[in-house]
C-alpha positions as CSV (number, residue, x, y, z in Angstrom):
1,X,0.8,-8.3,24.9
2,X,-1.2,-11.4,23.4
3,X,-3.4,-11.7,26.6
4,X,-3.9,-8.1,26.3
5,X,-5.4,-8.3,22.3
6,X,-7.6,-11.3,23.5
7,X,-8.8,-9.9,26.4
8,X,-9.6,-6.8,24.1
9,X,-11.3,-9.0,21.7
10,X,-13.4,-10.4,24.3
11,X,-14.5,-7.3,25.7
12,X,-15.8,-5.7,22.4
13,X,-17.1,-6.7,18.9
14,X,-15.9,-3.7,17.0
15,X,-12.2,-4.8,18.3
16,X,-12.9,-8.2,16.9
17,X,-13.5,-6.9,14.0
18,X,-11.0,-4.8,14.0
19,X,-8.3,-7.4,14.5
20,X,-10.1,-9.6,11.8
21,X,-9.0,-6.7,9.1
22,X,-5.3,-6.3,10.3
23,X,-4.5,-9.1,12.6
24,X,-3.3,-12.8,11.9
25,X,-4.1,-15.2,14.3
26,X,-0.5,-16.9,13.1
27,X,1.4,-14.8,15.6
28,X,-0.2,-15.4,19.0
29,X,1.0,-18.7,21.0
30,X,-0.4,-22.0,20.8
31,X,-2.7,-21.4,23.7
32,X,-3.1,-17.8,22.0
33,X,-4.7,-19.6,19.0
34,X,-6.5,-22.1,20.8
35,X,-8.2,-18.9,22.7
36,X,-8.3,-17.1,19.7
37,X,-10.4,-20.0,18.2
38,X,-13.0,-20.3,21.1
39,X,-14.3,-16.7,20.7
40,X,-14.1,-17.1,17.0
41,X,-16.3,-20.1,17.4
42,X,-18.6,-17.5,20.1
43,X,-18.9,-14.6,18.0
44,X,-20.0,-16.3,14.6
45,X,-22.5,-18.5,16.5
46,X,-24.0,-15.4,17.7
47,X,-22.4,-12.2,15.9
48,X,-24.4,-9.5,17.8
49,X,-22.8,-10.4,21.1
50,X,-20.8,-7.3,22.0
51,X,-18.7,-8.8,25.1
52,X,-17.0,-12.6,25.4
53,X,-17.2,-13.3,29.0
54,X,-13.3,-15.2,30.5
55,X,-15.8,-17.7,31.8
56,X,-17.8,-18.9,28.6
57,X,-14.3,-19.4,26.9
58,X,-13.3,-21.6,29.9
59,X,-16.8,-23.6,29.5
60,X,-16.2,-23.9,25.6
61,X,-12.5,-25.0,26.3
62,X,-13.8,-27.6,29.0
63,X,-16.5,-29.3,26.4
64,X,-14.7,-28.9,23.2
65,X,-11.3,-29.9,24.3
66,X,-10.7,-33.6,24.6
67,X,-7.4,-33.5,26.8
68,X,-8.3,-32.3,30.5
69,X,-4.5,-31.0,30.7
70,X,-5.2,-28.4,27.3
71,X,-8.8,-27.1,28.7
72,X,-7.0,-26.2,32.2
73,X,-3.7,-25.0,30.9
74,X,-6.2,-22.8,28.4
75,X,-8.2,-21.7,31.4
76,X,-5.7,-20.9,34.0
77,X,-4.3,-18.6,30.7
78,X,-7.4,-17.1,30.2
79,X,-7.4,-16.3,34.3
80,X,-4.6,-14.7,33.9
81,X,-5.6,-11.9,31.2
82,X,-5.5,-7.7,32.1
83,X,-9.0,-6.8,33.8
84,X,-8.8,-3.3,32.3
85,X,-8.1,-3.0,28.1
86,X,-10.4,0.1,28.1
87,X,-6.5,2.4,27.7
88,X,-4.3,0.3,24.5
89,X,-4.6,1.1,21.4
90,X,-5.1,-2.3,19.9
91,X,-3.5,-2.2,16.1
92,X,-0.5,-0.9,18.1
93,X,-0.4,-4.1,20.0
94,X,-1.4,-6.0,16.9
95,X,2.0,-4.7,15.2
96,X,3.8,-4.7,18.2
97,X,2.8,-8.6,18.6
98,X,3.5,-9.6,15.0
99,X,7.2,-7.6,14.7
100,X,7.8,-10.1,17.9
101,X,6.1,-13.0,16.1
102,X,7.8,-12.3,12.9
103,X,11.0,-11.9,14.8
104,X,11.8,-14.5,16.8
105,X,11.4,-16.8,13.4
106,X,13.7,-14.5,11.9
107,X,16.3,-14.6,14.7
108,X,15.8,-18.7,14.5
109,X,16.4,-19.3,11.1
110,X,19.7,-16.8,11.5
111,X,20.9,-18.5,14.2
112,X,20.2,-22.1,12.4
113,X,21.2,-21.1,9.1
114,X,18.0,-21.3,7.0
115,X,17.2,-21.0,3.3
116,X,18.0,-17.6,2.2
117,X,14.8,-17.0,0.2
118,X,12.7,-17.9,3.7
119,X,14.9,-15.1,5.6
120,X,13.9,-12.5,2.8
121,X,10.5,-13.4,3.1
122,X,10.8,-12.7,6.7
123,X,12.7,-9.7,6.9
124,X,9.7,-8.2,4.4
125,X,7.0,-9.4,6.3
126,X,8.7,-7.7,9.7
127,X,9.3,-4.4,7.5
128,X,5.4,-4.6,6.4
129,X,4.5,-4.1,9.8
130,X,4.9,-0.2,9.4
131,X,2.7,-0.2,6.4
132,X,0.0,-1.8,9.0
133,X,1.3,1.0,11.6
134,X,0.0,3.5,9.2
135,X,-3.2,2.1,8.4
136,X,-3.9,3.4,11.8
137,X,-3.6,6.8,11.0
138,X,-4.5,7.2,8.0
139,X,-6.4,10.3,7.5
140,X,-10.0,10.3,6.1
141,X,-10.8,13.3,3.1
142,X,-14.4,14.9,3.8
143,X,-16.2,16.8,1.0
144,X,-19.2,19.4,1.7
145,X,-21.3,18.2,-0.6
146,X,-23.2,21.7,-1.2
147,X,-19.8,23.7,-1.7
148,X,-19.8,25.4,-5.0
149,X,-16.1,26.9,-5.4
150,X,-15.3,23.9,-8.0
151,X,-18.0,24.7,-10.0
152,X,-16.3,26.2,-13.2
153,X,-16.1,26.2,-16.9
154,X,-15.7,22.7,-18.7
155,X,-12.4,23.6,-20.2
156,X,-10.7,25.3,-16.9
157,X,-11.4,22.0,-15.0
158,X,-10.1,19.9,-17.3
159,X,-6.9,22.7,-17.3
160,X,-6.4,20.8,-14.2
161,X,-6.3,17.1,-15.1
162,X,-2.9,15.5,-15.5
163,X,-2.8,14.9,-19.7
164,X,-2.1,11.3,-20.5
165,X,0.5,10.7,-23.3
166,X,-0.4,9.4,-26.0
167,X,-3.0,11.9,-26.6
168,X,-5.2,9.4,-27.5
169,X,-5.4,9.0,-23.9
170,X,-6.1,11.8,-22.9
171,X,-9.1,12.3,-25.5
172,X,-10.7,8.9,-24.7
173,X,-10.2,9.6,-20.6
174,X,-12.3,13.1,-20.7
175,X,-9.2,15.6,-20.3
176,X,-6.5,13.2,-18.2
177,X,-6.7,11.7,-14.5
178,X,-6.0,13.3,-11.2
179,X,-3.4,12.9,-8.4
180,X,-5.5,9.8,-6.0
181,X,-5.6,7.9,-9.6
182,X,-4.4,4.6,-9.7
183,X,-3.3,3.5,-13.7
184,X,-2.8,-0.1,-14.9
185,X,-0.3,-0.7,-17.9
186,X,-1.3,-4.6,-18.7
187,X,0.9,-6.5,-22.2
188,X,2.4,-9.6,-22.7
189,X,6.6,-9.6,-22.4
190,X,8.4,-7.5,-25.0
191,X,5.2,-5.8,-26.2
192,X,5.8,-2.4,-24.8
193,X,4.9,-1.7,-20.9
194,X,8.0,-0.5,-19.7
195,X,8.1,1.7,-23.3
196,X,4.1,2.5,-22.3
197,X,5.2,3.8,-19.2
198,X,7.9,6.0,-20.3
199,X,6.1,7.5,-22.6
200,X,3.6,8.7,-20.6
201,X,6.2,10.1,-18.1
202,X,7.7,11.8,-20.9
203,X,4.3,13.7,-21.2
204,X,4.3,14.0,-17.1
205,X,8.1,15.7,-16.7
206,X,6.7,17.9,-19.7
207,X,3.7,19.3,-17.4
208,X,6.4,19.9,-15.0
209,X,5.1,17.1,-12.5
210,X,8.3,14.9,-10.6
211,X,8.3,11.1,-11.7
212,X,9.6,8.3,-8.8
213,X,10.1,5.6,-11.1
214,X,10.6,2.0,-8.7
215,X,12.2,-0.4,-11.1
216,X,12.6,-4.4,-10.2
217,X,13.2,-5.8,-13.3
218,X,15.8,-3.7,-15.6
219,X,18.9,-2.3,-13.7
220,X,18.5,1.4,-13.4
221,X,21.1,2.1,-15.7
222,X,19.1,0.8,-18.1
223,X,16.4,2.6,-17.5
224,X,18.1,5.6,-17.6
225,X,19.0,5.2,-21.2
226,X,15.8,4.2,-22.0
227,X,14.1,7.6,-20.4
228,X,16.8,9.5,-21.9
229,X,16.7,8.2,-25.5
230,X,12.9,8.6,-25.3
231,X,12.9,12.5,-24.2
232,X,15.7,13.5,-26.9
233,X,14.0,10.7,-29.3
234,X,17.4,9.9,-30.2
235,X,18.5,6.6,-30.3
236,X,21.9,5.4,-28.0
237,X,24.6,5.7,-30.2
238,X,23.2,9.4,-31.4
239,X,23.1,10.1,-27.5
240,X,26.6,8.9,-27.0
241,X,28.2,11.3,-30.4
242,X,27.8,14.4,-28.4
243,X,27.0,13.6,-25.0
244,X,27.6,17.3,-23.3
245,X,24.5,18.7,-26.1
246,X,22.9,15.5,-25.0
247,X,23.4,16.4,-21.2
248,X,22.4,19.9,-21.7
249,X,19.1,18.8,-23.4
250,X,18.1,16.2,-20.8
251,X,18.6,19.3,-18.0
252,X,16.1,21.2,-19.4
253,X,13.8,18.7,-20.1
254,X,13.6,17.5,-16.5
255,X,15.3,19.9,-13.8
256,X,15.7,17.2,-11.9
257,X,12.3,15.5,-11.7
258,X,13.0,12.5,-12.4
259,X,14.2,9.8,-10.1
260,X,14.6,6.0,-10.5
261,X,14.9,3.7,-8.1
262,X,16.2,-0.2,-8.9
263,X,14.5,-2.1,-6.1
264,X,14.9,-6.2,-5.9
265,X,12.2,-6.9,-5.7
266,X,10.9,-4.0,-3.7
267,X,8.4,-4.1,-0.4
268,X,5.6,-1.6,0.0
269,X,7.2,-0.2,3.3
270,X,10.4,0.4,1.0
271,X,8.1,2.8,-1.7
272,X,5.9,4.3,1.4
273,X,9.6,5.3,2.6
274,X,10.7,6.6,-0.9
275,X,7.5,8.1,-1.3
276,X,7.8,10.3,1.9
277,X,11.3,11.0,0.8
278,X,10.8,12.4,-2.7
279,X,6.9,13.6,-2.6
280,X,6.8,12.7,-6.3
281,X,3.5,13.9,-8.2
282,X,3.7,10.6,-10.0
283,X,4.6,7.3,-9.0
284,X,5.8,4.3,-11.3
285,X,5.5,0.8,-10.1
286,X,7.5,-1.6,-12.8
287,X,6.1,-4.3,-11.6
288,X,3.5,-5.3,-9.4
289,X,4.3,-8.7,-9.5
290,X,7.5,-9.2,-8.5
291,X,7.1,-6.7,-5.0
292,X,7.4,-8.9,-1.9
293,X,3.9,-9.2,0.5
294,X,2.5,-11.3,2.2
295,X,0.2,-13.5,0.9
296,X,-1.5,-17.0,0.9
297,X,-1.8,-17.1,-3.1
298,X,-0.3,-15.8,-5.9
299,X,-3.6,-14.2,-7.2
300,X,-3.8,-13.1,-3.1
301,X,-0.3,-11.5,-4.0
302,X,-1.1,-9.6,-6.8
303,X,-4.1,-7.8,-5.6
304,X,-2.6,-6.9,-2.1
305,X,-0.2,-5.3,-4.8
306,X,-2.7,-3.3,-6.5
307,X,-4.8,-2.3,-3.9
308,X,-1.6,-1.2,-1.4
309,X,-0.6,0.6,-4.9
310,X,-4.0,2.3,-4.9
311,X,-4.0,3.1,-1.3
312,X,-0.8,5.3,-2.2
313,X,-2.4,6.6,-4.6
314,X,-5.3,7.9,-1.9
315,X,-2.7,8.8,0.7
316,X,-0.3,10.6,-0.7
317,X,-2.3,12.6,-3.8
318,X,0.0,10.6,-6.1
319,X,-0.9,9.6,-9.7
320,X,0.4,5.9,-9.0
321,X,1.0,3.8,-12.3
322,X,1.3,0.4,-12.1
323,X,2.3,-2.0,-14.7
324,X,1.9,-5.7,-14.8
325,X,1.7,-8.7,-16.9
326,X,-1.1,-10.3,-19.5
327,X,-1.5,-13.5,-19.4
328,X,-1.8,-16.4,-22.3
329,X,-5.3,-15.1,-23.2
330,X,-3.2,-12.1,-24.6
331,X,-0.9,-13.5,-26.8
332,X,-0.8,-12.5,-30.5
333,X,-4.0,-10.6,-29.5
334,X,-4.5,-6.9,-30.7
335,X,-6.7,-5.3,-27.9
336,X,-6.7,-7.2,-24.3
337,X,-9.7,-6.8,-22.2
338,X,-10.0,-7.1,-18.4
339,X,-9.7,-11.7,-18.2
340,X,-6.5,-11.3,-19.9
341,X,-4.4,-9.9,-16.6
342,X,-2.3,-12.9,-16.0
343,X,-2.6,-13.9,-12.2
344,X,-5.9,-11.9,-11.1
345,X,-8.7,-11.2,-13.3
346,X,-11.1,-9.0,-10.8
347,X,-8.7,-8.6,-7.7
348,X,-6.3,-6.2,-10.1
349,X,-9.0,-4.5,-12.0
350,X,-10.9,-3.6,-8.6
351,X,-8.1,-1.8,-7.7
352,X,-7.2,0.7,-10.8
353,X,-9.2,3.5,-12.4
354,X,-7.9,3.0,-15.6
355,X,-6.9,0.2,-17.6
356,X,-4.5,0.0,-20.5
357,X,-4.2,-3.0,-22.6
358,X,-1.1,-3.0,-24.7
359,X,-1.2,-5.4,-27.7
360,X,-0.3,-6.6,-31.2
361,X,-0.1,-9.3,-33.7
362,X,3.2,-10.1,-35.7
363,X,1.9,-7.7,-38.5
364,X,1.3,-4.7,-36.2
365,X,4.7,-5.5,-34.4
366,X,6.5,-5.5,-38.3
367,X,5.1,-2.6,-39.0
368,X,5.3,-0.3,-36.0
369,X,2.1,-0.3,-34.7
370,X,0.8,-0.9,-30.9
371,X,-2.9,-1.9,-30.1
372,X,-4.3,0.1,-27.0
373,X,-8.1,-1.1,-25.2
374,X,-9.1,0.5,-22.3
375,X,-10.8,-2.5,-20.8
376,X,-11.7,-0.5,-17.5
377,X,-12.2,3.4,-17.4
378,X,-13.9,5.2,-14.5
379,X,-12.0,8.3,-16.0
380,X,-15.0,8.8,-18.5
381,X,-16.3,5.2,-19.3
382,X,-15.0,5.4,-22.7
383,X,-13.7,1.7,-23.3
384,X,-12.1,2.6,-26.7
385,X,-9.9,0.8,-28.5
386,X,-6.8,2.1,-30.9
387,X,-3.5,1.8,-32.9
388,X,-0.5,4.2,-32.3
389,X,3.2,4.0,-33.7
390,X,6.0,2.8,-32.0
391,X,9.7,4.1,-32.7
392,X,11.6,0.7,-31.0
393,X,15.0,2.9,-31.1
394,X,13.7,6.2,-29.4
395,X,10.6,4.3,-27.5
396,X,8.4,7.2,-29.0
397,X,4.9,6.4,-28.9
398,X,2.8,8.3,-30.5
C-alpha cells in the first residue's frame, strides 16, 4: 500500500499534489518517509517536473545519505515499488494507509495500557478517516450563468431566505441567509451564546425548518429545558405547574423538529453520521472548540473546526451555526469585532458568512440588554451594531 502511493507520487505531479492536500507523511514507514522526503526535496527544486524517476531517488539517497546501509536499504525499497499505479485510486489508498497507520498505535497503546486521553485522541483521528473518504466524492454544484428562472421580484426572493431571529437580524442581513450558510455566534462565558443560539432556533422551528442541535458542553437535559422554557417563554417552575398544557404546547410548536444531541466532545465523522441520519435543515454546533481533530495547534484546531463546519454547510444544504468563544479582547466590551475570537483571529472568520458578536458591560447585563456587532457579513455587508433585551428566566431575546 505505501510503495504503491510513492510510486504514484512519483509518476505524476497532480498526485503529489494531491497527497499534499489529504495525506500525512506521519503514516508511511521510516523508509516510507525517507522516500517520501527525496521526491519532496525533487519536486520543489524543480516543481514542473511531471514524473520522479525510481532511479533519481536512488541517486539522491546515495549522495544525501551518510550511512551506505540507509541509501541501499532505501534503494533496494524503491526497487521493489508496483510498475503499473495508472488503476488505484490514490485517496483510497491514502485512507486506507492511515486507518492502518493510526491503527496499529491504537492496538499498541491497548495492548500496553496507555494514557486514556492519547487512546481518545486516537480512536478520533481513525474515525476522521471517513470524513477524508468523503472528500473524495464530494460533488461539485455548477450554475449556468445565463439562466434566468431565479430572476424574480425583490420581495419573493427574499420569501425564500431563512429569517434570522432577532429581527434585527434579519433587517441588517438583507432578508435572512440560505441553506450552504455557515453562522458564527462569538461572546465571552455567561454572556448569552448558547441563549443566542436558541433564540434563533426558536425563529427556525417557527418557519417549520428541523433543528440538529450537537451539544458538548451542557448535558442535554439541560438543554432541553432551556429550548423549552424559551418557546413557551415560561420560566422552569411555571413549566413544571402544568406540565401536560406545557407538553401540549411544545408539540405544536415543534412536531418533532427538534433534536439534540449531547456529544463529549464530539468528532466531525460523528455529526457527518448524525447529519445523514436526521437531514436537519439547520445544524447547531455548541462548540467549536471543544470537537476532537486533528491538529498541530490550537489555532490549527479551531479553524479545521470552522471550515469542516462550513464544508457541511456546502454539502449537505444545511444552515450550519456554529458558536464559539471571545477571547480577553472581549471582556466587559459592548460590540466585539472580528480580533476578539479567542484562539483564531482570521482562520475562524474565513470560514463563516456571518458573524455575531454578542457583548455587554455590567450596566447592559443589570439592565437586560445584549450588545450585537456583525463584525463579518457577506449576507449584505451591513456591519451594524445594536442592543436587544434579554429575559435570563425564558432566554427570550428580542
Amino acid at each position: 500500500m505505501e510503495q504503491r502511493i510513492l510510486a504514484t507520487l512519483m509518476e505524476s505531479k497532480e498526485a503529489y499534489e494531491t497527497f499534499r492536500r489529504f495525506g500525512n507523511e506521519a503514516d508511511f514507514s521510516p523508509l516510507g518517509r525517507l522516500c517520501f522526503g527525496l521526491i519532496r526535496g525533487y519536486r520543489e527544486h524543480d516543481s514542473s517536473v511531471q514524473r520522479v524517476p525510481g532511479e533519481v531517488v536512488i541517486e539522491r539517497a546515495a549522495r544525501q545519505l551518510p550511512n551506505p546501509k540507509h541509501s541501499a536499504a532505501l534503494a533496494e525499497y524503491v526497487r521493489g515499488f508496483p510498475a503499473d499505479v495508472s488503476g488505484p485510486n490514490l485517496v483510497a489508498d491514502i485512507v486506507a494507509n492511515r486507518r492502518k497507520a493510526v491503527g496499529d498505535k491504537l492496538s499498541l497503546a491497548l495492548a500496553n495500557g496507555g494514557d486514556e486521553r492519547d487512546i481518545s485522541k486516537l480512536i478520533a483521528d481513525y474515525s476522521s478517516t471517513d470524513v477524508l473518504a468523503a472528500k473524495e466524492g464530494r460533488s461539485h454544484e455548477i450554475i449556468d450563468v445565463f439562466a434566468t428562472d431565479d430572476l424574480e421580484s425583490k420581495d419573493a426572493a427574499k420569501d425564500k431566505l431563512i429569517k434570522l431571529w432577532p429581527k434585527q437580524l434579519t433587517e441588517y442581513c438583507d432578508g435572512g441567509a440560505s441553506k450552504g450558510h455557515h453562522i458564527l455566534i462569538v461572546a465571552r462565558p455567561e454572556k448569552g451564546k448558547t441563549a443566542f443560539a436558541i433564540n434563533m432556533c426558536a425563529g427556525f422551528l417557527a418557519q417549520n425548518l428541523s433543528v440538529l442541535y450537537i451539544g458538548n458542553e451542557e448535558p442535554a437535559v439541560d438543554i432541553r429545558t432551556r429550548f423549552r422554557m424559551r418557546l413557551l417563554r415560561k420560566s422552569k417552575a411555571e413549566i413544571r405547574e402544568n406540565p401536560k398544557d406545557a407538553a401540549k404546547q411544545l408539540e405544536e410548536k415543534m412536531k418533532g423538529r427538534l433534536k439534540i444531541a449531547a456529544l463529549s466532545p464530539g468528532s466531525f465523522p460523528e455529526i457527518t453520521a448524525l447529519v445523514e441520519q436526521e437531514r436537519p435543515d439547520v445544524l447547531v454546533l455548541d462548540q467549536l472548540r471543544n470537537l476532537s481533530v486533528k491538529s498541530e495547534s490550537r489555532t490549527n484546531q479551531l479553524e479545521t473546526c470552522a471550515t469542516e463546519a462550513r464544508n457541511l454547510a456546502k454539502k449537505y444544504g444545511l444552515l450550519v451555526l456554529s458558536i464559539t468563544q471571545a477571547g480577553d479582547s472581549a471582556s466587559g466590551k459592548i460590540y466585539l469585532a472580528l480580533n476578539d475570537i479567542d484562539g483564531s483571529k482570521t482562520g475562524i472568520p474565513a470560514a463563516v458568512d456571518l458573524m455575531i458578536g454578542v457583548g455587554g458591560d455590567d450596566h447592559m447585563t443589570n439592565n437586560g440588554l445584549l450588545g450585537v456587532s456583525l463584525p463579518k457579513n457577506k449576507l449584505s455587508g451591513n456591519h451594524a451594531t445594536f442592543s436587544v433585551s434579554f429575559d435570563p428566566i425564558t432566554g427570550l431575546i428580542s
